[in-house]
MIZATOR-687605 format. One record per residue: x, y, z of N, C-alpha, C in turn; residue number from 1. Coordinates in steps of 0.05 Angstrom, whole numbers, plus 32768, in hexadecimal, padded with zeros to 4 digits. Example, Ala and Ser with C-alpha at 12.3 -4.5 7.8 and 13.67 -1.06 7.14 Angstrom:
residues 2
site n.east = 8108, n.north = 7F8E, n.up = 809C, ca.east = 80F6, ca.north = 7FA6, ca.up = 809C, c.east = 8108, c.north = 7FBE, c.up = 809C, num = 1
site n.east = 8101, n.north = 7FD3, n.up = 808E, ca.east = 8111, ca.north = 7FEB, ca.up = 808F, c.east = 8102, c.north = 8001, c.up = 809D, num = 2
//
This chain:
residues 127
site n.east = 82E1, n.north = 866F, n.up = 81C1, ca.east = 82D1, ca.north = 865F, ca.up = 81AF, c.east = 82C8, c.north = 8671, c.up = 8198, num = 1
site n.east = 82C1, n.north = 8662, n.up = 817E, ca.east = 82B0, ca.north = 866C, ca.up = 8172, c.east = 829C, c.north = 8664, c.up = 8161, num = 2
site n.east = 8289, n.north = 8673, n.up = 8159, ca.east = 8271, ca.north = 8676, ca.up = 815B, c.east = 8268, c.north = 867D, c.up = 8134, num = 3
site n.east = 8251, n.north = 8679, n.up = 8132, ca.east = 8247, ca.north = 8686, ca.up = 8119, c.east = 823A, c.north = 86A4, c.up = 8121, num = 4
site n.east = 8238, n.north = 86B6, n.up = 8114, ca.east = 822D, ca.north = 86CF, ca.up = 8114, c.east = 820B, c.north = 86C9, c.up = 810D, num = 5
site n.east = 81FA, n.north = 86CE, n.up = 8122, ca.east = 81E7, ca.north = 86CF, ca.up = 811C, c.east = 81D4, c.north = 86E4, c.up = 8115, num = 6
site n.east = 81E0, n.north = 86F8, n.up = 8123, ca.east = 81E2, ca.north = 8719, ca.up = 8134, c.east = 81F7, c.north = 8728, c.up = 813D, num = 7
site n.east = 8201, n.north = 8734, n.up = 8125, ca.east = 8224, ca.north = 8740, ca.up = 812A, c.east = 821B, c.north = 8758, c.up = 8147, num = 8
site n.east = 822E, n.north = 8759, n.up = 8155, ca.east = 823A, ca.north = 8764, ca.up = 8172, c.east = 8246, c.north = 875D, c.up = 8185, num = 9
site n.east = 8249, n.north = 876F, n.up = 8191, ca.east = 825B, ca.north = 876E, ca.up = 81A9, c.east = 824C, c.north = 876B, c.up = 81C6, num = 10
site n.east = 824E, n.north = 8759, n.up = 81D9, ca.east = 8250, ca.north = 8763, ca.up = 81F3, c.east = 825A, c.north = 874C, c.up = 820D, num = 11
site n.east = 8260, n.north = 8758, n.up = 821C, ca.east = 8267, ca.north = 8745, ca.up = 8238, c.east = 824F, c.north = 874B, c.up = 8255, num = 12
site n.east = 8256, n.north = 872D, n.up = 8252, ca.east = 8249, ca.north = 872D, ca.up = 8275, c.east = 823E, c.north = 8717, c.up = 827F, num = 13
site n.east = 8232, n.north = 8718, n.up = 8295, ca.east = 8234, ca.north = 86F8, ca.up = 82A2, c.east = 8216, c.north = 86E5, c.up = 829F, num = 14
site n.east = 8226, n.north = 86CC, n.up = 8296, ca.east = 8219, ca.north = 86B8, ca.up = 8286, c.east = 8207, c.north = 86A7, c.up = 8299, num = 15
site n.east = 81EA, n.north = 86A6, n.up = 8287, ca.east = 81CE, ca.north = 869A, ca.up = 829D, c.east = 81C9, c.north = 868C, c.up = 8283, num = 16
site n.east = 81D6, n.north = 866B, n.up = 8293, ca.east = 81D0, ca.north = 8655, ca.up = 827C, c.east = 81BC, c.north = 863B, c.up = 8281, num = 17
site n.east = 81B0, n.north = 863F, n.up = 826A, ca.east = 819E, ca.north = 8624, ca.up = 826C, c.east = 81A6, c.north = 860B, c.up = 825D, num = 18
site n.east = 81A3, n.north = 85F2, n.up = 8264, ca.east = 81A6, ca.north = 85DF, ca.up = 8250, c.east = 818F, c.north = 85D7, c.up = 8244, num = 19
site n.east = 8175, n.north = 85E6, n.up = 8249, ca.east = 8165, ca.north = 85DA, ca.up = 823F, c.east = 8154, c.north = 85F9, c.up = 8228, num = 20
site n.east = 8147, n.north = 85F5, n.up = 820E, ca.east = 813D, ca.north = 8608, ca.up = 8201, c.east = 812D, c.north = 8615, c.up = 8210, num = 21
site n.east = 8127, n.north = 8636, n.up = 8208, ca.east = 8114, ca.north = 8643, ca.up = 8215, c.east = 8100, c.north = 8648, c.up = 81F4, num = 22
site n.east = 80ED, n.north = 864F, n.up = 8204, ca.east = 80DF, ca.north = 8660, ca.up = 81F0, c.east = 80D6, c.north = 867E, c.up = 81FB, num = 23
site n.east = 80DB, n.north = 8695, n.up = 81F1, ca.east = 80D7, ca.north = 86AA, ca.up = 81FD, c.east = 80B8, c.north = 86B5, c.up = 8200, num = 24
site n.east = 80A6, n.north = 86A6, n.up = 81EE, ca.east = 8083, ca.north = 86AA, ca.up = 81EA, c.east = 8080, c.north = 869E, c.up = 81FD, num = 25
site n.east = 8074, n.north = 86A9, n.up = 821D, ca.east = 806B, ca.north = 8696, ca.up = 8224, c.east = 807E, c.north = 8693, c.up = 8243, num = 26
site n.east = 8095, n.north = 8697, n.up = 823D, ca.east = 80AA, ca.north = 8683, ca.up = 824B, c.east = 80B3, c.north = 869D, c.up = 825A, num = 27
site n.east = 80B7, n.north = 86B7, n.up = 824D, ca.east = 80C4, ca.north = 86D0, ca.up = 8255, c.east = 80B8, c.north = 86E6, c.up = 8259, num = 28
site n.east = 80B4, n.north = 86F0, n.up = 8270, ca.east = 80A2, ca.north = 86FE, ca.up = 8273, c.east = 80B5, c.north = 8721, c.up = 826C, num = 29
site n.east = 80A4, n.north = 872F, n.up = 824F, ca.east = 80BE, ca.north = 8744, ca.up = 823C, c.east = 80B8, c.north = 8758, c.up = 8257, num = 30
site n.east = 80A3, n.north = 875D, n.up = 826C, ca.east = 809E, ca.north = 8773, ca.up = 8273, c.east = 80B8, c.north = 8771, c.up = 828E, num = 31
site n.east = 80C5, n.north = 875E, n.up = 829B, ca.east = 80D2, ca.north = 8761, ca.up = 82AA, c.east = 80E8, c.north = 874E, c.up = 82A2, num = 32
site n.east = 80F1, n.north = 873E, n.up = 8287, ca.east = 8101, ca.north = 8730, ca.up = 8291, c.east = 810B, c.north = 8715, c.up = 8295, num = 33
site n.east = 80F2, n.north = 8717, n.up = 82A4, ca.east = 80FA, ca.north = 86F6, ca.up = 82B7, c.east = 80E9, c.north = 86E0, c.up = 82A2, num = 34
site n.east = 80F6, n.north = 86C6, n.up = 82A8, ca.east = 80EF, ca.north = 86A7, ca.up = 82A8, c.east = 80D2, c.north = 86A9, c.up = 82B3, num = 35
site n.east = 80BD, n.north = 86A7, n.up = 82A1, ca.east = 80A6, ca.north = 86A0, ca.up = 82B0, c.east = 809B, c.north = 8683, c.up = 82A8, num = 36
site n.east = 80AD, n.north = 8668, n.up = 8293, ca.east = 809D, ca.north = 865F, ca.up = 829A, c.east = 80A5, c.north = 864E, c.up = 82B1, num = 37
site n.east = 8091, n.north = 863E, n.up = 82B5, ca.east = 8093, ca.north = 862C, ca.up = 82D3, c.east = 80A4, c.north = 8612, c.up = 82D0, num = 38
site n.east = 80A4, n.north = 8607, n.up = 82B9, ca.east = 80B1, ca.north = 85EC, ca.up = 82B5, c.east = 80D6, c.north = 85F1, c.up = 82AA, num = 39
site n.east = 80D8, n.north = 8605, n.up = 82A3, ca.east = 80F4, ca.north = 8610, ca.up = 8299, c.east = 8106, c.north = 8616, c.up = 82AF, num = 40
site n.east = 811C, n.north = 8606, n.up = 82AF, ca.east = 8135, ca.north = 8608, ca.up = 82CA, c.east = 8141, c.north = 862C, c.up = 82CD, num = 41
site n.east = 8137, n.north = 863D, n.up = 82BE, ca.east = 813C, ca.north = 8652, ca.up = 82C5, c.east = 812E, c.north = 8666, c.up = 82CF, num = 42
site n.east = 8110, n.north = 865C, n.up = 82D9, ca.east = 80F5, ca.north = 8661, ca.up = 82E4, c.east = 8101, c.north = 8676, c.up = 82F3, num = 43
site n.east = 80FA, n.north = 8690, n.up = 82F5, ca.east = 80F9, ca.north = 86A7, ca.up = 8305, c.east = 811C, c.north = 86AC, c.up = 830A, num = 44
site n.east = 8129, n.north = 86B2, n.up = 82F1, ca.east = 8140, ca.north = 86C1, ca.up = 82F6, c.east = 813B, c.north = 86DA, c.up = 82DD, num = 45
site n.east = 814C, n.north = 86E5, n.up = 82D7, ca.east = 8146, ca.north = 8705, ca.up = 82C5, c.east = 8156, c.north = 86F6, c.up = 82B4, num = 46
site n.east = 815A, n.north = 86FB, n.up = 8298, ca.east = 8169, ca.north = 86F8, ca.up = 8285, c.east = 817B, c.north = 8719, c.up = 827C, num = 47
site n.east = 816B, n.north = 8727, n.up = 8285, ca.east = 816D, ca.north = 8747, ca.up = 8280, c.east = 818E, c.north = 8747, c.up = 828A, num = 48
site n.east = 819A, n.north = 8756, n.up = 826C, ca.east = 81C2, ca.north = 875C, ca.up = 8275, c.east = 81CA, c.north = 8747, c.up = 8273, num = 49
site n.east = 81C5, n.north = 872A, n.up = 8279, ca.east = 81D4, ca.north = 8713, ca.up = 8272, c.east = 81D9, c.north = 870C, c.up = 8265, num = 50
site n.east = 81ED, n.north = 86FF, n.up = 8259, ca.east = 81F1, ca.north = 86ED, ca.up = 823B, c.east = 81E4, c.north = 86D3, c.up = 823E, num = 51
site n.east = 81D3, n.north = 86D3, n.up = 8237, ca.east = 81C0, ca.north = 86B6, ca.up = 8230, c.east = 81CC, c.north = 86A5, c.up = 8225, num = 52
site n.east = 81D9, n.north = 8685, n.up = 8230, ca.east = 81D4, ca.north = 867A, ca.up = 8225, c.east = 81C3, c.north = 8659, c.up = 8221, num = 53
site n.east = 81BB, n.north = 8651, n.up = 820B, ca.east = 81A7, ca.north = 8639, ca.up = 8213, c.east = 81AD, c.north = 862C, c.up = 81F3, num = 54
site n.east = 81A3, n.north = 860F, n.up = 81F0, ca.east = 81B0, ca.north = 85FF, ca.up = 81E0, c.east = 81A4, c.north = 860D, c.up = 81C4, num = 55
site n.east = 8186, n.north = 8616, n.up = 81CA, ca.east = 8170, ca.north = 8627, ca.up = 81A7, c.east = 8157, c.north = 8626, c.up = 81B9, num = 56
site n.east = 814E, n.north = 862C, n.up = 81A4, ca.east = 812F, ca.north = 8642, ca.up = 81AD, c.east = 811C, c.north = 8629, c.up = 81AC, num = 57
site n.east = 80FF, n.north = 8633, n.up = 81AA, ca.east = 80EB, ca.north = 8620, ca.up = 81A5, c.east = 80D6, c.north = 8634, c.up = 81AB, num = 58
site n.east = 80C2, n.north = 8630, n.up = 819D, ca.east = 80A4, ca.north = 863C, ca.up = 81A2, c.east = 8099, c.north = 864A, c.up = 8191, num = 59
site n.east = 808B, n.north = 8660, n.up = 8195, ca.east = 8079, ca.north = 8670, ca.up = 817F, c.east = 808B, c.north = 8688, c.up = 8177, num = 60
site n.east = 8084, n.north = 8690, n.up = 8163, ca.east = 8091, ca.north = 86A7, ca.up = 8151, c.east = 8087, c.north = 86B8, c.up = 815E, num = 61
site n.east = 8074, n.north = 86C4, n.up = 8171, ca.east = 8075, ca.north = 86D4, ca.up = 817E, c.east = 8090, c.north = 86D6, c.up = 8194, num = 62
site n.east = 809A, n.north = 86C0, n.up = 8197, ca.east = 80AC, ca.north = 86CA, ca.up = 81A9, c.east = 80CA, c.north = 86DB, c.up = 8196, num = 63
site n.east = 80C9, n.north = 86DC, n.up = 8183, ca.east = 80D5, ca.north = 86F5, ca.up = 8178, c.east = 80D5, c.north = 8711, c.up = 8185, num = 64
site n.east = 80C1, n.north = 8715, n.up = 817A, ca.east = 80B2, ca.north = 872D, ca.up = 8185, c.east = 80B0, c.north = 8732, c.up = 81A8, num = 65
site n.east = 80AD, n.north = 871E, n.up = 81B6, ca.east = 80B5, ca.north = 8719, ca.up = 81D2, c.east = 80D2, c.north = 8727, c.up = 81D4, num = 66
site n.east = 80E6, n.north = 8716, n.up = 81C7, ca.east = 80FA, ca.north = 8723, ca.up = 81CB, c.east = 8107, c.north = 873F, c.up = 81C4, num = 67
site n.east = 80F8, n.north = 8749, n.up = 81AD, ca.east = 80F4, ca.north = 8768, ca.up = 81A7, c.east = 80EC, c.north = 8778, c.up = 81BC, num = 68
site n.east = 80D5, n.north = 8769, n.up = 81CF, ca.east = 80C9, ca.north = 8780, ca.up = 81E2, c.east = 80D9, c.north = 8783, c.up = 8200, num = 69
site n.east = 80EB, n.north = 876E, n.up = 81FE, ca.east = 80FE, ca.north = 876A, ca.up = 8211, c.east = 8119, c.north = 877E, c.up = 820F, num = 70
site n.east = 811C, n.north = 877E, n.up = 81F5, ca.east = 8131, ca.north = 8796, ca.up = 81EE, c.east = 8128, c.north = 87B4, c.up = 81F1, num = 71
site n.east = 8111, n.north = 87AF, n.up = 81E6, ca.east = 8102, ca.north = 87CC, ca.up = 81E7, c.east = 8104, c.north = 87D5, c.up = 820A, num = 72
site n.east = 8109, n.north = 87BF, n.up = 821A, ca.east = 80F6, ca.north = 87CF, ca.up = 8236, c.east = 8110, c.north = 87CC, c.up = 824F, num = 73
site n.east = 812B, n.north = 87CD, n.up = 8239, ca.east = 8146, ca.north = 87CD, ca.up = 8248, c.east = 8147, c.north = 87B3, c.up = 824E, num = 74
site n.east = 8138, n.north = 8798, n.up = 824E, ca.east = 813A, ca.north = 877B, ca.up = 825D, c.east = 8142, c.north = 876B, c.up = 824A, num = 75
site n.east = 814E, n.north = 8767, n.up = 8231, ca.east = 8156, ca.north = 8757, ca.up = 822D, c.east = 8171, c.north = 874E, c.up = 822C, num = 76
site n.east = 817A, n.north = 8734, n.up = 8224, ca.east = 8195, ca.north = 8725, ca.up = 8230, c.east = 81AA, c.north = 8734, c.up = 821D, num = 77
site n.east = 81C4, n.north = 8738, n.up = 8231, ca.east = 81E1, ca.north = 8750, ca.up = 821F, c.east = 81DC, c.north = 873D, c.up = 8201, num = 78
site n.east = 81DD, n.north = 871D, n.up = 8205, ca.east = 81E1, ca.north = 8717, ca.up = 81EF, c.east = 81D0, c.north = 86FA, c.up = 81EA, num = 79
site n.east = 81D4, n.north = 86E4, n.up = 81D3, ca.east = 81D0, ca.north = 86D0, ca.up = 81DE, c.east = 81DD, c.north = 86C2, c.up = 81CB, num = 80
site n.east = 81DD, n.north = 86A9, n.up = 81D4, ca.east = 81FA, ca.north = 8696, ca.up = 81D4, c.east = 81E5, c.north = 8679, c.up = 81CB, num = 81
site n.east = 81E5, n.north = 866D, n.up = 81BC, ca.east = 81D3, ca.north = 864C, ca.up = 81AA, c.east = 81EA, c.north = 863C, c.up = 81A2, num = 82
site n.east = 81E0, n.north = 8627, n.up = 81A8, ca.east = 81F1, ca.north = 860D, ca.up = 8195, c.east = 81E0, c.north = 8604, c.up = 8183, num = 83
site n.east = 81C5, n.north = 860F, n.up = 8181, ca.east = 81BF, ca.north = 8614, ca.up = 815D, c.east = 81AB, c.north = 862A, c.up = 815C, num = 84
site n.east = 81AC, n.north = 8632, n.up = 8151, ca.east = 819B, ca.north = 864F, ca.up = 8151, c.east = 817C, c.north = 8642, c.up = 8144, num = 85
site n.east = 816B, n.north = 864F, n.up = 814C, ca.east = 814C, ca.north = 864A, ca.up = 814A, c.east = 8147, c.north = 8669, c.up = 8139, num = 86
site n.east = 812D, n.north = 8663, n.up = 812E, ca.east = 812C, ca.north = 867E, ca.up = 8110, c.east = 811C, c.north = 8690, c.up = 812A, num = 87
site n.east = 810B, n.north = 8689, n.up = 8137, ca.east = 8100, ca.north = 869B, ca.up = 814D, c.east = 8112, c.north = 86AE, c.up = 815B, num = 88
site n.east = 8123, n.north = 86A4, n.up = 8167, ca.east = 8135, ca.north = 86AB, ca.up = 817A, c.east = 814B, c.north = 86C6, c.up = 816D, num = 89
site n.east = 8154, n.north = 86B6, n.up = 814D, ca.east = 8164, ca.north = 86BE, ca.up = 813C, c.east = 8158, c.north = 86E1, c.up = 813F, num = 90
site n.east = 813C, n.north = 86DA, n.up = 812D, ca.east = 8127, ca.north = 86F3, ca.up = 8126, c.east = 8126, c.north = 8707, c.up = 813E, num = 91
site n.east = 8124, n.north = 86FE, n.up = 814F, ca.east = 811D, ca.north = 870F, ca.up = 816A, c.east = 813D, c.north = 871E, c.up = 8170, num = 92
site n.east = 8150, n.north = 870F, n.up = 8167, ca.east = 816A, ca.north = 8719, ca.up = 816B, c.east = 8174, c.north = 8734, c.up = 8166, num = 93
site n.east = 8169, n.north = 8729, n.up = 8147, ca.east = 8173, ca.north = 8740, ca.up = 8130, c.east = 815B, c.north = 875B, c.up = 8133, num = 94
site n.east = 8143, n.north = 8751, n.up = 813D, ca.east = 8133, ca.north = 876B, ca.up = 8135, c.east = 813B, c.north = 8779, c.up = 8159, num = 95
site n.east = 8142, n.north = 876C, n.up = 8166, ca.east = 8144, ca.north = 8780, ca.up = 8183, c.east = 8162, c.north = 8783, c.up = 818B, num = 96
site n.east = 816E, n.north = 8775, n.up = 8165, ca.east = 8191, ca.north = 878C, ca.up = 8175, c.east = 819F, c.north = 8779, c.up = 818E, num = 97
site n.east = 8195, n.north = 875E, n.up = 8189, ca.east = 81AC, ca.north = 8751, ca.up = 819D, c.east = 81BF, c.north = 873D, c.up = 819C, num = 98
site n.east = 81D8, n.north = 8740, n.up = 81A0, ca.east = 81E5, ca.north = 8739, ca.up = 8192, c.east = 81E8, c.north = 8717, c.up = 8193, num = 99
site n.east = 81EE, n.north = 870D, n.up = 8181, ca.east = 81E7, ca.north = 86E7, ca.up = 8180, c.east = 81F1, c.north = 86D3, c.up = 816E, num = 100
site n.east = 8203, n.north = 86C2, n.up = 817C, ca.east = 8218, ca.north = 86AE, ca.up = 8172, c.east = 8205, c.north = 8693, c.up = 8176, num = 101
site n.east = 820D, n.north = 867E, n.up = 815E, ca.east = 8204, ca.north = 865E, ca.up = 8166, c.east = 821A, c.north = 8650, c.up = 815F, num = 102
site n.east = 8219, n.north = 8635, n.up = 815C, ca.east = 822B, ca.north = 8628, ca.up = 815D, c.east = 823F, c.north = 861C, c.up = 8164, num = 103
site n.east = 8238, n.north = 8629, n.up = 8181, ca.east = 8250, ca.north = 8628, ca.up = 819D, c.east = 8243, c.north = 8611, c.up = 81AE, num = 104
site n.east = 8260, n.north = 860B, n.up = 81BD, ca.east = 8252, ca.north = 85F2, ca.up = 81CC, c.east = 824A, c.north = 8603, c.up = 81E4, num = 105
site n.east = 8237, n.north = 8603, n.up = 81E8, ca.east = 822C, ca.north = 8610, ca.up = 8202, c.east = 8237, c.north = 8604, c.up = 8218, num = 106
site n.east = 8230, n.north = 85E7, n.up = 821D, ca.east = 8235, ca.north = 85DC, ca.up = 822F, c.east = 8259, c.north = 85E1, c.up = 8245, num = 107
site n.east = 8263, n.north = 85ED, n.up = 822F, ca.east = 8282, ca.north = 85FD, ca.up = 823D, c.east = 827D, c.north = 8611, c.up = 8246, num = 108
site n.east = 8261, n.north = 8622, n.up = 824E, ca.east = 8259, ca.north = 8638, ca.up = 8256, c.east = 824B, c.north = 8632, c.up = 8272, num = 109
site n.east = 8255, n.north = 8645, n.up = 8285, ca.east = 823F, ca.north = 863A, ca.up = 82A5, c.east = 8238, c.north = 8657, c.up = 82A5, num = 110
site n.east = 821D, n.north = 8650, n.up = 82BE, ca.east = 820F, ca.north = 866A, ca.up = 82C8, c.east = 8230, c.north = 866F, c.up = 82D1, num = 111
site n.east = 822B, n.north = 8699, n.up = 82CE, ca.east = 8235, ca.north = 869D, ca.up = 82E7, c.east = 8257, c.north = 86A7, c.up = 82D7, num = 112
site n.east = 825A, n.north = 8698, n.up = 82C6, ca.east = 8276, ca.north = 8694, ca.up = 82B0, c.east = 8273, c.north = 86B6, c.up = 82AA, num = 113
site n.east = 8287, n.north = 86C2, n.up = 82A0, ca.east = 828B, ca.north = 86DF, ca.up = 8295, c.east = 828D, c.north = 86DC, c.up = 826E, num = 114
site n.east = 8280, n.north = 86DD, n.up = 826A, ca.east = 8279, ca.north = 86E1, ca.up = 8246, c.east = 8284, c.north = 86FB, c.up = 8233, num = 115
site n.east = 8290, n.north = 86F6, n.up = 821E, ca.east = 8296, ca.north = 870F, ca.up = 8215, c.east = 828C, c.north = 8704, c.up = 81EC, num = 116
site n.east = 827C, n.north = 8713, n.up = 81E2, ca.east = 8274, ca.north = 8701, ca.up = 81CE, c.east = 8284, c.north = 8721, c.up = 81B5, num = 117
site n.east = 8288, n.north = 8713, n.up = 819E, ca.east = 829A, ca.north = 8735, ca.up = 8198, c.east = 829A, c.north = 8720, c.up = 8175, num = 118
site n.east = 8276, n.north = 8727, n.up = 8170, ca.east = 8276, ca.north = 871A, ca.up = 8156, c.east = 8274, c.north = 8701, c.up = 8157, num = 119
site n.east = 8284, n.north = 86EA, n.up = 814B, ca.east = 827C, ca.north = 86D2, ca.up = 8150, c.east = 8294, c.north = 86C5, c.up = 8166, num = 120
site n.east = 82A4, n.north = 86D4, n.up = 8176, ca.east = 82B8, ca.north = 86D1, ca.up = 8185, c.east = 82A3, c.north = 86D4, c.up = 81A4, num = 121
site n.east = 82B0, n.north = 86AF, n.up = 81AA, ca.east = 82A4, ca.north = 86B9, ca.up = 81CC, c.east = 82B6, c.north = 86AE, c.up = 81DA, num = 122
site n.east = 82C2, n.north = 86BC, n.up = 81EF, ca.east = 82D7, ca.north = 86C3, ca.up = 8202, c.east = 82C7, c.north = 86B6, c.up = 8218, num = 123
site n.east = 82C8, n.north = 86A5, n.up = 822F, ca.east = 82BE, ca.north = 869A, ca.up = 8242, c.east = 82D2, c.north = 869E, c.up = 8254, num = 124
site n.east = 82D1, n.north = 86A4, n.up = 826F, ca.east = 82DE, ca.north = 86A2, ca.up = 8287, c.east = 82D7, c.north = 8698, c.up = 829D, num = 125
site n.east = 82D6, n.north = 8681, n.up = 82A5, ca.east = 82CF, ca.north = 866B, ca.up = 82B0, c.east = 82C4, c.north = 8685, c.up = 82C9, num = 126
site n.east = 82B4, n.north = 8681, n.up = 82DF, ca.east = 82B4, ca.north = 868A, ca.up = 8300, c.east = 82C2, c.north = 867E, c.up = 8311, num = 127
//
């Protein structure tokens, strides 16, 4: 597939997908990682090393910066993967260095799938 450049890079690894938006303020807890909020289908899994992907973002512009502190503390996702990119999400991308494509149909993506994102090129390998 491909993708728009949201955040030029490279990486692979295995895909923790949501169909529904997250917001990282709130929703992600940067000090470990994980899904904290309670109503979000991905409630208490790590995003940390995964390629994220979910349909776009939603929430406070703090969760930028969420996602900066997630990079900062080794936990944030190899990459992440939108079928439309949100300016939050975008921002948090680019200032913590991770790499990030939109435009893709997510929905051809499952948990668990092997991801290889290499710019706006994403390589999927079914499990």
């Amino acid at each position: 597939m491909e993708g728009r450049v949201v955040k030029a890079g490279s990486a692979a690894g295995e895909a923790l997908v949501s169909g529904e938006p997250i917001s990282f303020f709130g929703g992600v807890d940067p000090d470990t990682g994980t899904v904290v909020d309670q109503e979000h289908p991905l409630v208490g899994r790590s995003v940390a090393g995964r390629i994220l992907v979910f349909p776009t973002g939603k929430g406070s512009t703090v969760g930028s910066y969420t996602l900066y502190r997630l990079a900062r503390n080794g936990l944030a996702p190899a990459a992440i993967v939108n079928r439309e990119a949100d300016p939050v999400v975008a921002v948090g991308a680019v200032i913590g260095d991770i790499p990030m494509v939109d435009q893709v149909d997510t929905e051809r993506i499952r948990t668990g799938d092997w991801v290889e994102i290499n710019d706006g090129e994403v390589l999927v390998r079914n499990r």
